[in-house]
C-alpha angles and dihedrals in degrees: 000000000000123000122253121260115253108264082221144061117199124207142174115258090188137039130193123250120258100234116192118233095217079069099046082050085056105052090041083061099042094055097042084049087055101037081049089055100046088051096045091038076056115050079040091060097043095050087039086055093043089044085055097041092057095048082053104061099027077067097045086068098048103057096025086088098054094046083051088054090047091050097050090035110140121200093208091054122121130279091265104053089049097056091046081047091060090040089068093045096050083045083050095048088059099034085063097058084065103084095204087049090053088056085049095059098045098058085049087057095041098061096037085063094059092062102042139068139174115020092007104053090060096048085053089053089049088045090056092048105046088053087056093228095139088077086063086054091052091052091057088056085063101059128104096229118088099216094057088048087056097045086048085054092040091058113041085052094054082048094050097229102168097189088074092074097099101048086053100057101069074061099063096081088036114152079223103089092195092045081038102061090037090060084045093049085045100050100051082045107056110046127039095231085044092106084057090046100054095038087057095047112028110101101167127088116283101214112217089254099052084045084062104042083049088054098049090049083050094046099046092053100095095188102054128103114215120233133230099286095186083078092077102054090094093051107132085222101088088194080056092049088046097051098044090051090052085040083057097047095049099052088036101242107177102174096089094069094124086044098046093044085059097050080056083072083057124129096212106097085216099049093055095044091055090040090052092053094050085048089056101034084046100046094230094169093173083076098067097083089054093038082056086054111048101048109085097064099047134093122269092255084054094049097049086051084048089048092050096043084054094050100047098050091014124111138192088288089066096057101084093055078051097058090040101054079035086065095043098055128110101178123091097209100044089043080052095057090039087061090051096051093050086050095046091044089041120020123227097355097123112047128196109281103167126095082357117148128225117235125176098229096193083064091064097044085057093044093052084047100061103040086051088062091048097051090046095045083054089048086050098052092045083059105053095046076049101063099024085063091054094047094043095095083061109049084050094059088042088051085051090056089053100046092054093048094058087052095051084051099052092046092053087050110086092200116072121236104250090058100041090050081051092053103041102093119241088252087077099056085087093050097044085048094052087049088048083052094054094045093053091051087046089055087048092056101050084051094055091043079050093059086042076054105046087038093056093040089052088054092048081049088053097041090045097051088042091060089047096059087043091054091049089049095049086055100055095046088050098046096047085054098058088048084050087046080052086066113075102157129021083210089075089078116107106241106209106239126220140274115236118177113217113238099267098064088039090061081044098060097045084053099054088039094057087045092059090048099045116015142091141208089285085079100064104084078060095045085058101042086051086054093054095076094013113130103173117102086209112046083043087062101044094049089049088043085060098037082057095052094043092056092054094053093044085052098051118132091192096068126092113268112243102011124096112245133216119207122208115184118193099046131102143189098273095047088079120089085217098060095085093034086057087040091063109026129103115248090266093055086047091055095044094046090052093059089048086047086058093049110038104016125101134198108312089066091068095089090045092051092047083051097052098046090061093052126117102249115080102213090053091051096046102055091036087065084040083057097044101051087042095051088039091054093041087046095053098044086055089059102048080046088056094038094048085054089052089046096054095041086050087051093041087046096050090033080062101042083047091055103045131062129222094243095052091057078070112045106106122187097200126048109250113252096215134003132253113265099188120049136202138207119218128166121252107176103305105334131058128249110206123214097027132089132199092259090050100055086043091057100038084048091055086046090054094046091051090048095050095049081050098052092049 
C-alpha cells in the first residue's frame, strides 16, 4: 500500500542574499583602517596636549620671575636694580614677539589677578598694556568661533580695558547664550553707565544666575552710583523688570512705591512676588486693600508672600480678613502662615488646640483644698502633742493639788462619804452634777493660765540666754581691743636677722659641692681628715652627706668587678641619643652602636648601658658591660686629667705669689697715661687691693720675671 502524498507543499518565502566574499575582505578593511587611525589620531593628540602642556609650564617658569620683578619694582632703588630692571624689559621686549610666549604671559597675568587687589592689581593691568597683549584679546573678537569670541571678552574684562566697551556691547543680544552672558558680564564691567546700557538694550531672558553674577559686578564697583532703578518697571522685558525690582530692593530705593503696588496685578508669578516683598520690606501700607484682593485668586507661593507682607505692615484691622480667609482655606501650609500672621498682628489670640488635654480644673481646686486642710489639721495636731508634752509636768503637779484638796475635804467632814451619798436625797444628784461641772471648767482654766505661764517662762529663757551671748561677746571684743591698745608700734616686733656665712665656709661649700659632682671614692680619706678640725654645723653635714654617698657607690654589687665606676645621679634611659637607635636596630646594629657608645658616649649613657647589661640576650649583655667598663674608664681618666691641670695652674699661681712681692707689683717704670674708672676689688692675703684683678697681677708677675732674665 503506497503512502499518501503530503497535502502540503512547503516552500521558502524568503531567501538569503549571496554575498560575495570579495565584498565581506573589503569592510573588514575598511573598519580595521579606520579602527587603526582613531587609535593612532588618539594617542597623536594626547601626546601632542601633554607636549604642549610641558612647554607651558617649563616657560612659566621662566618668565614668572621677570613679571615678579616688574610687579616690586621701586623707582627709588639703587643703580644696580635699575639696570637689571632694564635688562628684563629689553628680555620682555624680545620674549613678545614670540606668539606662543604672548599666550604664556597672559595666562601668567590672568591667574596673578585672581589673587591681588588694590595697587597690584593695577600694576598688573599696566603691566598688560604696556606689553600690548590686549591686541591679542581683540583679535580673538574677530574670530568666527564663538568660543574664541568669548575667551577675547573674558579677558579684556578680567583686565579692565575699558576701551573695549564698545566692541562688547553688538554681544549682549548674542543667540549664543554663553557668548551671550559674557558680553552681559563685560559690558556692566567695563564702563561705569553699562548697567543702564544693558538694562535699556538687552531683550533676551536673564537667567537668576546670571542676575546674581550681574549683582555682585554692580556691588563690588565702589565708585558707581547707582541709577533710578524704578525707570525700568515698565520695561517690556519681565526679567528686566525682575532684575531692576530686586536692583531697587537691594540699594533701598523707596521712591517706586505707586509703580511697585501695581507689578503686584501682574500676571508673572515671579514679578508679584518681588513686588510684594518690596512692598513689605518698604512699608508701603497703602498696598494692603489690593493685596486683600488679590489673594484669593493667587498661587500658594503668592499668597505666603501676601500673608508676610500683612503681617509685617499689617495691624489689628487686618485680623478679621485673617480669620476669614483663615476659615476658607483648604491648604495646611497656607492655613499655617495665616495663623502666624494673626499671632504676629495680635499676640496670643489664637491658642494650641491640637493634641491638648482636658483637664476640670474645679476638681483640682477641691482636691488642693482639701489636701490643704489635711496638711494643716496634721500641723495642728503636731502642735498640740507638742506643746501638751511640754505642759505635762505641769498638769501632773495641778492634778496633785487637786488630789490632795479633795482629801483634806473629806477629813474635816464628820460624815463619811458613802452615807452621806445614802442620805443625800436623789433631788441633789442635779446640783452636785452642775458644782462637778464648774469645777471641771475651773480646772480647765488653771490648765490653760499654767501653759501662759510655761510660754512666757520659755521667752524669759530665750531673752536671758540671748543677753548672755551678748555679754560674752562684749568681753572678748573688749578684751582683743586692749591687746590691740598694748600695742602702741608694729616696729616693736623683733624682725629675725639673717644668717651669712663668713668666706671661709663659703670656699668650703663649692668645694664640697664640686666633690659630690665630680668625685669618687678616692675623695674620702680627704672628706674625714676635713671633719677632724671642722667647726662649721654646715659644712660637717654636707661632707658626711658625700662620704655617705661615696661609700655607697664604692659598695655596690651592681658594678663591674675590677673596673673603676663612675656614678652619675639625675639621668635617665631616654636621656641617651642611642636609646632609640638601640629600640629599633637588628642585633648586629646593637652590637656596632655599643662599641661606638664606648668610644664617643658620656655620662648619660651610663643608665642605658646598666640596662643593657641586664638584658636577655647574651651577646647584648656581653658587649653592653664591655661598653660600661670601657666609657667608666674613659670617663675617669677625663676628670684626673682635669684635676692634675687644676693641680699645676693652683702650684704656678702660689710659686708666683711666692716669688713676687707685693711692692714690686707696683713699681711702674712709665707714668700712667688715665686713670682707671672702674675698680676692683681682689684679695691679697687679708686686705684688698682696688683696681687690679687675678689675671692682671698673673700677667704683670711673667712680665717681671722676663725683664729681669733680660737685664742679667
Amino acid at each position: 500500500m503506497t503512502p499518501n502524498p503530503p497535502t502540503y507543499n512547503l516552500t521558502a518565502l524568503v531567501s538569503a542574499p549571496v554575498i560575495p566574499t570579495e565584498i565581506l575582505w573589503n569592510l573588514a578593511y575598511f573598519f580595521g583602517a579606520l579602527a587603526f587611525i582613531y587609535f593612532v589620531s588618539t594617542f597623536f593628540i594626547r601626546n601632542k596636549i601633554a607636549s604642549q602642556t610641558k612647554k607651558v609650564k617649563e616657560k612659566k617658569k621662566e618668565l614668572a620671575p621677570i613679571i615678579s620683578e616688574f610687579l616690586f619694582y621701586e623707582e627709588n632703588c639703587d643703580k644696580g636694580e635699575r639696570i637689571n630692571y632694564l635688562e628684563l624689559k629689553i628680555l620682555i621686549r624680545e620674549h613678545i614677539k614670540n606668539d606662543f610666549d604672548r599666550k604664556v604671559l597672559t595666562g601668567i597675568l590672568m591667574d596673578l589677578i585672581k589673587d591681588v587687589s588694590g595697587n597690584t592689581r593695577e600694576l598688573i593691568y599696566d603691566i598688560y598694556r604696556d606689553l600690548e597683549l590686549h591686541k591679542d584679546a581683540f583679535k580673538k573678537m574677530g574670530s568666527w568661533r564663538w568660543e574664541v569670541v568669548a575667551k577675547g571678552l573674558f579677558e579684556l574684562t578680567q583686565m579692565n580695558v575699558t576701551d573695549a566697551f564698545e566692541h562688547t556691547t553688538r554681544y549682549i543680544n548674542n543667540k549664543h547664550s554663553t557668548l551671550r552672558k559674557q558680553a552681559e558680564i563685560a559690558v556692566v564691567t567695563l564702563n561705569e553707565n553699562g548697567i543702564s546700557y544693558f538694562l535699556d538694550h538687552t531683550k533676551c531672558k536673564i537667567s537668576e544666575w546670571q542676575q546674581l553674577k550681574l549683582l555682585d559686578v554692580v556691588r563690588n564697583k565702589e565708585t558707581l552710583i547707582p541709577p533710578s532703578f524704578r525707570i525700568w518697571l515698565t520695561s517690556k522685558n519681565n526679567h528686566v523688570v525682575l532684575f531692576a525690582l530686586r536692583l531697587i530692593k537691594f540699594y533701598n530705593q523707596n521712591d517706586a512705591g505707586i509703580p511697585i503696588i501695581e507689578l503686584v496685578k501682574h500676571r508673572n508669578n515671579h514679578i508679584k512676588k518681588e513686588a510684594i516683598e518690596c512692598i513689605g520690606d518698604f512699608n508701603v501700607t497703602q498696598a494692603i486693600p489690593l493685596l486683600k484682593t488679590v489673594f484669593t485668586k493667587s498661587t500658594n507661593s503668592v499668597k505666603m508672600a501676601i500673608l508676610g507682607a500683612i503681617a509685617q505692615i499689617g495691624s489689628e484691622e487686618d485680623v478679621d480678613f485673617l480669620l476669614s480667609v483663615e476659615l476658607k482655606e483648604k491648604d495646611f501650609t497656607i492655613k499655617g502662615k495665616i495663623i502666624s500672621a494673626i499671632n504676629t498682628l495680635c499676640p496670643n489670640l489664637i491658642l494650641p488646640t491640637h493634641d491638648i488635654k482636658e483637664i476640670n480644673i474645679s476638681e483640682i481646686d477641691a482636691k488642693e483644698s482639701s489636701t490643704v486642710d489635711e496638711v494643716l489639721e496634721e500641723a495642728t495636731n503636731e502642735g498640740v502633742l507638742e506643746t501638751l508634752m511640754d505642759l505635762s509636768h505641769d498638769i501632773t503637779a495641778v492634778d496633785h493639788e487637786n488630789s490632795v484638796l479633795t482629801n483634806e475635804i473629806e477629813t474635816q467632814s464628820n460624815v463619811p462619804l458613802e452615807e452621806e451619798i445614802e442620805t443625800v436625797p436623789m433631788v441633789q444628784n442635779q446640783e452636785v452634777m452642775e458644782e462637778e461641772t464648774l469645777e471641771i471648767s475651773s480646772e480647765l482654766e488653771n490648765q490653760n493660765h499654767t501653759e501662759e505661764t510655761v510660754i512666757n517662762a520659755l521667752r524669759e529663757k530665750n531673752l536671758n540666754d540671748i543677753e548672755a551671748f551678748a555679754s560674752k561677746e562684749k568681753q572678748a571684743f573688749s578684751s582683743l581691743k586692749s591687746g590691740m591698745d598694748a600695742i602702741q608700734n608694729p616696729l616693736d616686733f623683733q624682725i629675725p636677722q639673717s644668717d651669712f656665712y663668713d668666706e671661709a665656709i663659703l670656699e668650703k661649700m663649692a668645694l664640697l659641692e664640686n666633690i659630690a659632682e665630680l668625685g669618687d671614692q678616692r675623695e674620702i680619706p680627704f672628706l674625714k681628715n676635713l671633719l677632724i678640725d671642722e667647726t662649721s654645723d654646715v659644712v660637717i653635714e654636707k661632707s658626711l652627706e658625700i662620704i655617705a654617698k661615696l661609700t655607697t657607690m664604692e659598695n655596690d654589687p651592681q658594678k663591674t668587678k675590677g673596673q673603676p665606676n663612675f656614678e652619675v645621679t639625675g639621668y635617665e634611659v631616654t636621656d641617651s641619643v642611642f636609646n632609640d637607635l638601640i629600640k629599633r636596630g637588628d642585633l648586629d646594629s646593637k652590637v656596632m652602636l655599643l662599641k661606638e657608645i664606648g668610644k664617643v658616649g658620656d655620662e648619660k649613657e651610663l643608665p642605658l648601658l646598666h640596662k643593657l647589661s641586664k638584658d636577655n640576650n647574651t651577646i647584648i649583655a656581653k658587649n653592653a658591660k664591655k661598653a660600661l667598663a670601657i666609657l667608666n674608664n674613659r670617663l675617669i681618666d677625663n676628670i684626673d686629667q682635669k684635676q692634675k691641670e687644676i693641680e699645676a695652674e693652683t702650684k704656678t699661681i702660689e710659686n708666683i705669689d711666692s716669688t713676687i712681692t707685693y711692692n714690686e707689683l707696683f713699681n711702674l717704670d712709665f707714668e700712667p697715661e688715665k686713670t682707671i674708672k672702674k675698680e676692683e676689688k681682689i684679695t691679697v692675703g687679708n686686705s684688698f687691693i682696688p683696681g687690679i684683678t687675678l689675671f692682671n697681677q698673673i700677667c704683670s708677675a711673667t712680665s717681671k720675671l722676663y725683664n729681669n732674665k733680660d737685664g742679667q
